[in-house]
C-alpha positions in Angstrom: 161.7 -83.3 114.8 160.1 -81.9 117.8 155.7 -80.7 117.8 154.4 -77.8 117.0 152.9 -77.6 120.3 156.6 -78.0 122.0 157.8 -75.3 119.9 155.4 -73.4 121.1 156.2 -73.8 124.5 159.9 -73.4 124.3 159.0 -69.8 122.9 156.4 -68.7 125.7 158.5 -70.4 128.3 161.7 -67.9 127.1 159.1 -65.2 126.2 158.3 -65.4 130.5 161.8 -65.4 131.4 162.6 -62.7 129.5 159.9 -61.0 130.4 160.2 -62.0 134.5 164.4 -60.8 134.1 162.9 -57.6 132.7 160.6 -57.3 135.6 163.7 -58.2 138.0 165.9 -55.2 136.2 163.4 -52.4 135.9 164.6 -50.7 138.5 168.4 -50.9 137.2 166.7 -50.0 133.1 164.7 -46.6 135.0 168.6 -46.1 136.7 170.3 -46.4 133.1 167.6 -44.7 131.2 167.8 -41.4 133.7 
């Protein structure tokens, strides 16, 4: 199986690009949300 440590950087590394598309589609969320 794979390391702990890899594990945990395949969940911060799709934690980012969540949070980076998030970042990218404020605009459109503040667009839908009004």
């Amino acid at each position: 199986g794979k390391k702990p440590k890899v594990a945990i950087v395949a969940v911060m590394r799709k934690m980012i690009v969540t949070l980076n598309a998030m970042l990218r589609d404020n605009q459109t969320w503040r667009t839908a949300a009004v």
